[in-house]
Each structure stands twice: as C-alpha cells, then as structure tokens.
C-alpha positions in Angstrom: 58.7 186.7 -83.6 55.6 187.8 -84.6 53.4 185.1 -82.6 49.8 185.6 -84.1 51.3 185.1 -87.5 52.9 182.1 -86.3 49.4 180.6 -84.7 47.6 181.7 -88.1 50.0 179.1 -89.9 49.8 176.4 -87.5 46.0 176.8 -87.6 45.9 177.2 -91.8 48.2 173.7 -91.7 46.0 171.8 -89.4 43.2 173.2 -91.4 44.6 171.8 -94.9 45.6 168.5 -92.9 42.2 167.5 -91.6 40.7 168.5 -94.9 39.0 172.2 -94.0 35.4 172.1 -92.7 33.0 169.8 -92.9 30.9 170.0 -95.8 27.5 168.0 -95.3 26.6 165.3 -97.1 23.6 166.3 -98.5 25.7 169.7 -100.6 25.8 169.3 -104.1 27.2 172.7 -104.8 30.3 172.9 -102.4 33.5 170.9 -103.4 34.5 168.9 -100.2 38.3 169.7 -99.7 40.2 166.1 -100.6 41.7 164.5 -98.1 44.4 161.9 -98.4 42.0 159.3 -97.3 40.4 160.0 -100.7 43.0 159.6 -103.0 42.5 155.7 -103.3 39.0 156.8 -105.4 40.3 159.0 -107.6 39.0 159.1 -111.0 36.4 156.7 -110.0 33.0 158.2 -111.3 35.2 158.6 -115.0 33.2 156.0 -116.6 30.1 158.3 -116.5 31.2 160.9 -117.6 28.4 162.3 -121.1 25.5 161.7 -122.0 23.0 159.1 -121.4 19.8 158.0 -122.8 17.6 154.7 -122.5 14.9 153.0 -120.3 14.7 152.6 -116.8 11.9 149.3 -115.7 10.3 148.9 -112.7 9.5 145.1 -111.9 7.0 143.9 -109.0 7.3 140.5 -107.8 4.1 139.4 -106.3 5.1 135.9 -105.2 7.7 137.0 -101.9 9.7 133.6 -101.2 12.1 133.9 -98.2 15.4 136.1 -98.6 18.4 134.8 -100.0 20.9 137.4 -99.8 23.6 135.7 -102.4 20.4 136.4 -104.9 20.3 139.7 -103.1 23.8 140.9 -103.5 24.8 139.5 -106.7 21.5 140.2 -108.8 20.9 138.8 -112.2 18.1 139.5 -114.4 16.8 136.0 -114.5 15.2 137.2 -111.2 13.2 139.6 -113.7 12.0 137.0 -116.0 10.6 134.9 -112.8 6.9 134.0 -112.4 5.0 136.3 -111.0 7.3 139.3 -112.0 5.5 141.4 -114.0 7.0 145.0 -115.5 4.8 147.9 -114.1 6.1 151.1 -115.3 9.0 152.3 -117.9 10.6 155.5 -117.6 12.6 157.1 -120.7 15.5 158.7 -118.9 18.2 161.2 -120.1 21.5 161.3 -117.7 24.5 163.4 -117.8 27.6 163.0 -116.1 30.6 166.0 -116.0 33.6 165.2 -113.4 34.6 168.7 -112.3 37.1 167.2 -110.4 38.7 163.4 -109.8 36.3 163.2 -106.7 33.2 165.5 -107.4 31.1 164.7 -110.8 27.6 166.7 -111.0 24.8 164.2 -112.4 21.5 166.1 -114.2 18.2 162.8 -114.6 15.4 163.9 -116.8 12.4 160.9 -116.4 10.0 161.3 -119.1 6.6 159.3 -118.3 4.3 157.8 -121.0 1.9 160.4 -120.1 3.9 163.5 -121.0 5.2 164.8 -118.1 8.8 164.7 -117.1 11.1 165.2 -113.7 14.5 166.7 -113.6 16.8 165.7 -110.8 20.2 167.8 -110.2 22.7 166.3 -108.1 26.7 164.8 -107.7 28.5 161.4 -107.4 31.4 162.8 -105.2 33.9 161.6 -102.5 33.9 162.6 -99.2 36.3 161.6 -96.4 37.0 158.3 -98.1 33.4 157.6 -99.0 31.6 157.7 -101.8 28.1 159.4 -102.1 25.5 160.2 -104.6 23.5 163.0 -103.6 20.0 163.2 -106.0 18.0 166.6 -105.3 14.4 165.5 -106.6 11.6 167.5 -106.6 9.8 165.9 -103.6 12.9 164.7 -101.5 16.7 164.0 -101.1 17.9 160.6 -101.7 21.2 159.6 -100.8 23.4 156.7 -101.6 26.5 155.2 -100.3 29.0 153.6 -103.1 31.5 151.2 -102.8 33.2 149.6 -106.3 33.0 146.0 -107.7 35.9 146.5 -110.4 36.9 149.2 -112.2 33.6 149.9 -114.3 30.8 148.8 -111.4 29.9 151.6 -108.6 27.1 149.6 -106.0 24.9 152.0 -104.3 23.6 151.6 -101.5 20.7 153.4 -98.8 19.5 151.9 -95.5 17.1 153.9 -93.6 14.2 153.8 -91.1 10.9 155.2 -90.4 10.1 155.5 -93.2 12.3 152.1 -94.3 13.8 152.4 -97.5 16.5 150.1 -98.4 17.7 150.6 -101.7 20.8 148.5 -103.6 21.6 149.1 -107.0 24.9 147.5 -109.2 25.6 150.2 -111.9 27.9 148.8 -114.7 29.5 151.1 -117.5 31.0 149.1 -120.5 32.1 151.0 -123.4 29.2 152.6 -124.5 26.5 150.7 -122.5 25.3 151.5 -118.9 22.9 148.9 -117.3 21.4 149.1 -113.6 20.1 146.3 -111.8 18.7 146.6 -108.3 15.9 146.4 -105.8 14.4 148.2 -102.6 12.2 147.4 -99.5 9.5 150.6 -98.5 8.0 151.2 -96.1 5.7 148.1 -94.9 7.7 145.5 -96.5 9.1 142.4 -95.0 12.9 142.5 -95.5 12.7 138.8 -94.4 11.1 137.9 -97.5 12.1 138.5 -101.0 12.1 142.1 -102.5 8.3 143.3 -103.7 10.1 145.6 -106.2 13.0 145.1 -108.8 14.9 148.1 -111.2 16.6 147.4 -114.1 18.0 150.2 -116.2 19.5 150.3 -120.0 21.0 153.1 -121.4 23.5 154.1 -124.9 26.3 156.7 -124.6 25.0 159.6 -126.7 28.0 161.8 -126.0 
C-alpha cells in the first residue's frame, strides 16, 4: 500500500469536510469553501441581485427619550416623522448586486453628494460557516455586518463594536422592484440607554 498516498486522501477528505481553510471575514475576493452548515442560506442574497438606484436619508433626533428596544428592533418610519427629527443629509446612491455563487454575491455603492463629489464602495454579502456577512471596503475603513433573515425578502444587519462604539442595525426589504432600508446607529459618545441620535432610511427602484 502506498501509505503517503493514503494519508494525502485522508488529509484532502478532512480538508473538504471542515470546509478548507479559513478564509477571514474581512476577504471580499476569496470564495469561502461551503460548508454544510451553509446550505440552510442558500440563495439568500437572490433578491438583490441588479441594479439599484434611489435616495439614502439621514435623520437626527434631537429629543433622546429613554430606549425602548421593541421600537428599536421593529422600526417604522413614524419614528422619522417625530418631533424633533429633522432630515440632515441625502445621498443619491447607485447599488449593484451579482450572486457569483448561492452564498457569495459582490455589492459595488456609488454615494453621490449634493456637492458633486461621489464615493465608491466595493464589497460582498456572502455566507460563511453558517453566517451571514456583508463586507463594505470604503475608502476610509472596513465596515462589517452580521445578517440574519426576517422572511424570505428582509436581510437585518447588524454591527456591535467598541472603542470606538458603533452599533449599527439596519432591516433591508426587497419587494418586487422596490428596496427600502430603515435603521439606526449609536457612535461613539452616545448613550445607548437613551434613544438613537441618528436614523437611515433608504429608497431605491430596480433599474436592472
């Protein structure tokens, strides 16, 4: 028997069962290798897929009552049209979606700003060990997201992190041909016992 081909195989099949190496989170150019755990969210950034275009509001609410987190976690825009709410900046944003595979889509944001300059993000929606991620290389920084689903046409995203604190939750809904966001985030100095300073609510048409 040859033995070192024998250990070669045994190695290759553990390799392909645990889903080859580790690929970090923060790659958007290398496939992870799917693993079985993944197979539950196949297909699941579909929805997404073409082109995007529409307005993306930023909201500041200067009047910070104490949390609720039912308001929190199942956000309507009434909370927009409050007193004291007041729209501070719109972005005209372009988004395009291509699933290369059921698990990895790659995601290209141009913001346009009202006074003529723009900022193009490259990243991917992809699944990874059983978890969804969206992975947004900006000019000035990485941002990334953890998903979960609410449905079969809502992806929640969702950031937690420290020093500097940003918390981040957005509920991303794709009907037909509309795709609204609605979501909020605490910075850095914020009171995450009190109400959210800032609100986002996004709009956008299919444009194929």
């Amino acid at each position: 028997m040859n033995y070192k081909k024998y250990a070669y195989l045994i190695f290759l099949l553990g390799f392909m069962a645990c889903g080859g190496p580790q690929i970090p989170v923060d790659d958007i150019e290398n496939e992870p290798i799917p693993s079985a755990e993944d197979q539950a969210l196949a297909n699941v950034f579909d929805p997404l897929n073409g082109l995007w275009m529409g307005n993306f509001e930023v909201y500041r609410d200067d009047n910070l009552e104490p949390r609720d987190n039912d308001i929190l976690f199942n956000p309507s825009t009434t909370q927009l049209t409050r007193a004291n709410v007041n729209s501070i900046r719109t972005v005209n944003v372009t988004q395009r979606y291509q699933s290369i595979t059921p698990y990895f889509q790659k995601v290209v944001i141009v913001d346009r700003y009202f006074d003529g300059s723009q900022v193009e993000s490259i990243g991917v929606n992809k699944v990874q060990d059983g978890k969804m991620w969206c992975v947004m290389h900006k000019p000035e920084e990485t941002v990334i997201h953890h998903g979960s689903t609410d449905g079969p046409n809502t992806i929640i995203w969702q950031r937690n992190e420290q020093n500097p604190q940003r918390i981040e939750y957005f509920r991303e809904t794709v009907e037909k041909d509309r795709y609204t966001i609605l979501g909020w985030g605490y910075y850095e100095g914020d009171d995450t016992t009190r109400m959210p300073r800032y609100w986002y609510y996004g709009l956008y048409t299919r444009d194929y």
